[in-house]
C-alpha positions in Angstrom: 7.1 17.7 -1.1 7.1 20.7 1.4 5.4 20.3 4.5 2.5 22.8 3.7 1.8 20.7 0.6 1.8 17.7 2.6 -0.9 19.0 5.5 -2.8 20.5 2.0 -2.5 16.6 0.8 -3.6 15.3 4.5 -6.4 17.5 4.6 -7.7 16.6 1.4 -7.4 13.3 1.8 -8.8 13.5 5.4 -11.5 15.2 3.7 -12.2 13.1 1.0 -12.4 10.0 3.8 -15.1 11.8 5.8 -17.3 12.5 2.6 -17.0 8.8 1.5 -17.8 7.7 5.4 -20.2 9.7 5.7 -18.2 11.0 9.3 -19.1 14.4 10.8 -16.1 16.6 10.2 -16.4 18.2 14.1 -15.6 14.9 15.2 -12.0 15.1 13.6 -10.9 18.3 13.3 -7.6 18.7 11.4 -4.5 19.5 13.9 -6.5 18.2 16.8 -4.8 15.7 18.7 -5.9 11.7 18.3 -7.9 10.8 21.2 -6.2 9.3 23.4 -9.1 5.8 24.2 -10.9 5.5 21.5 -14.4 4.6 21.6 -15.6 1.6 22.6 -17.2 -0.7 19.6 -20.9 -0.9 19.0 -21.9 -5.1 19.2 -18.2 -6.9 19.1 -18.1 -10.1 18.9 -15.5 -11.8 21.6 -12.9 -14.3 19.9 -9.1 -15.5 20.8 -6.4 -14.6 18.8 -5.5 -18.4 17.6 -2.2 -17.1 16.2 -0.9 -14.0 14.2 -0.8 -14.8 10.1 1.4 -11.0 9.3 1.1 -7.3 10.1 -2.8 -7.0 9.5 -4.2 -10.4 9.3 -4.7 -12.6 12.9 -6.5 -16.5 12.8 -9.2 -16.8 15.4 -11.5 -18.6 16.9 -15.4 -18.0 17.5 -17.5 -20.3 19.2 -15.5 -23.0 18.1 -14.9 -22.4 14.4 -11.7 -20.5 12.9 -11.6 -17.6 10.9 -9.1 -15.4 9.3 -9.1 -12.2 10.0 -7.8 -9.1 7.7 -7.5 -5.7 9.8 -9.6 -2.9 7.9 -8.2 0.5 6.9 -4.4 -0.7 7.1 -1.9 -2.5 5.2 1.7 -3.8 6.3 4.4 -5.1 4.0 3.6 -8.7 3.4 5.8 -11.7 4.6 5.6 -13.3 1.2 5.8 -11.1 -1.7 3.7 -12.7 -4.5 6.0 -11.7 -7.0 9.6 -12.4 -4.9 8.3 -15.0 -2.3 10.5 -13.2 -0.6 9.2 -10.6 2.7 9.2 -7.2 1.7 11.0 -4.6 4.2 9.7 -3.9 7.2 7.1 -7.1 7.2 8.5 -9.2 9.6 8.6 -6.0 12.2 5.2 -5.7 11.8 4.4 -9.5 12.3 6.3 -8.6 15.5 4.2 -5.7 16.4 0.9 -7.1 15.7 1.7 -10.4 17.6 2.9 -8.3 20.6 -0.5 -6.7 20.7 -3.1 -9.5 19.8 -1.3 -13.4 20.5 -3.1 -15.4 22.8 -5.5 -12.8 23.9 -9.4 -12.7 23.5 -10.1 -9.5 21.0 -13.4 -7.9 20.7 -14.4 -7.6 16.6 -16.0 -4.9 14.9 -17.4 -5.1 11.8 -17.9 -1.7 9.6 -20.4 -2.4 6.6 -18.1 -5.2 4.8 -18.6 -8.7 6.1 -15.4 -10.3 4.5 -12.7 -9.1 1.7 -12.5 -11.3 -2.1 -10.8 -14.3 0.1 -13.0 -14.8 2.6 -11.7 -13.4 5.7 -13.2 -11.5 7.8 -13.1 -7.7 7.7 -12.6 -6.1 11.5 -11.3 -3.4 13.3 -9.8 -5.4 15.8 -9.8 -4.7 19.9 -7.8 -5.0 22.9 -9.0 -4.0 26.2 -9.4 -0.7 25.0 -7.3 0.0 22.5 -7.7 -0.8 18.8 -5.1 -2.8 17.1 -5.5 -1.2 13.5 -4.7 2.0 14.9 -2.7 1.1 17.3 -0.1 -0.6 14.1 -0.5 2.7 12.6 0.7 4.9 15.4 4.0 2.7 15.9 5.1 3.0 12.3 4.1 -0.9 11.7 1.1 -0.3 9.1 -0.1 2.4 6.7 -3.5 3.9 5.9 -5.6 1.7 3.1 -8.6 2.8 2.4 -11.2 0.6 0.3 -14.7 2.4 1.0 -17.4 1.5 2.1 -15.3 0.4 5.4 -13.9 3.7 6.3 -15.0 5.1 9.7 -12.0 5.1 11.3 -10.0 6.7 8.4 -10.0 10.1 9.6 -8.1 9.1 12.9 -5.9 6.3 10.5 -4.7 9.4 8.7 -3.8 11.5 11.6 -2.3 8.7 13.3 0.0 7.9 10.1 0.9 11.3 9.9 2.3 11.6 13.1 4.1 8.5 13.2 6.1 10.1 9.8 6.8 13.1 11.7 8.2 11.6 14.0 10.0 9.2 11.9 8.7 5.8 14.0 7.9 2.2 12.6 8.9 1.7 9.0 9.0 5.5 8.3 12.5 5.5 10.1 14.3 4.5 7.2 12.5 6.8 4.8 
């Protein structure tokens, strides 16, 4: 795929995100760089980081009761493949990465319109000081964009953060 399809394929997709979100397009203008802090969350709730399960899921704990919780908007190779049982490439790296980030730390969650995904756990854009981990994974290379509307506000910057971690070939796109 030539590069001008690809940014035709970005900006479709980027696009498409913002029309499903409901986003204003001014606020992410295609070619503009990603923000450098992102906004701070509206209403997080405060919980630690009890430990990290993979890539894009963390255990935690809210005024004394656990909860699992899955990342939105991102996906990482899983640690146990349900069809190998084996870890798929690149899954224990971004175990690594997402328990640099998040273990033993008290994160801020922010919900988008989901409460929880089919298995329960709950469905957060996940903060540090002031940086989100979701995006954060995406940047390094660890996870990729994965979109499953309605929970799609921070799509737009997802996509422009995966596309510059291809260019420049960082995380798991290194090896492709």
């Amino acid at each position: 795929m030539t590069l001008r399809l690809r940014s035709r394929a970005l900006a479709c997709l980027l696009l498409a995100a913002l029309i499903l979100g409901g986003c204003d397009l001014a606020a992410f203008p295609v070619g503009a760089p990603a923000p450098a802090v992102l906004p701070t969350p509206v209403r997080p709730v405060e919980a630690r980081v009890a430990y990290v399960i993979d890539g894009d899921s963390i255990a935690v704990d809210i005024d004394g009761r656990r909860f699992q919780v899955r990342y939105i908007g991102v996906d990482t190779p899983e640690l146990h493949d349900e069809n190998t049982g084996n870890a798929q490439p690149g899954a224990q790296e971004a175990a690594n990465a997402n328990r640099a980030l998040v273990s033993n730390r008290i994160v801020r969650l922010e919900k988008d319109v989901s409460e929880t995904d089919r298995y329960g756990r709950l469905l957060r854009y996940v903060w540090v000081g002031e940086a989100m981990v979701n995006a954060e994974l995406v940047r390094q290379g660890y996870a990729q964009v994965s979109s499953f509307p309605p929970d799609v506000r921070h799509i737009p910057l997802f996509l422009q953060l995966q596309a510059e971690a291809q260019q420049a070939r960082r995380g798991l796109w290194a090896a492709r």
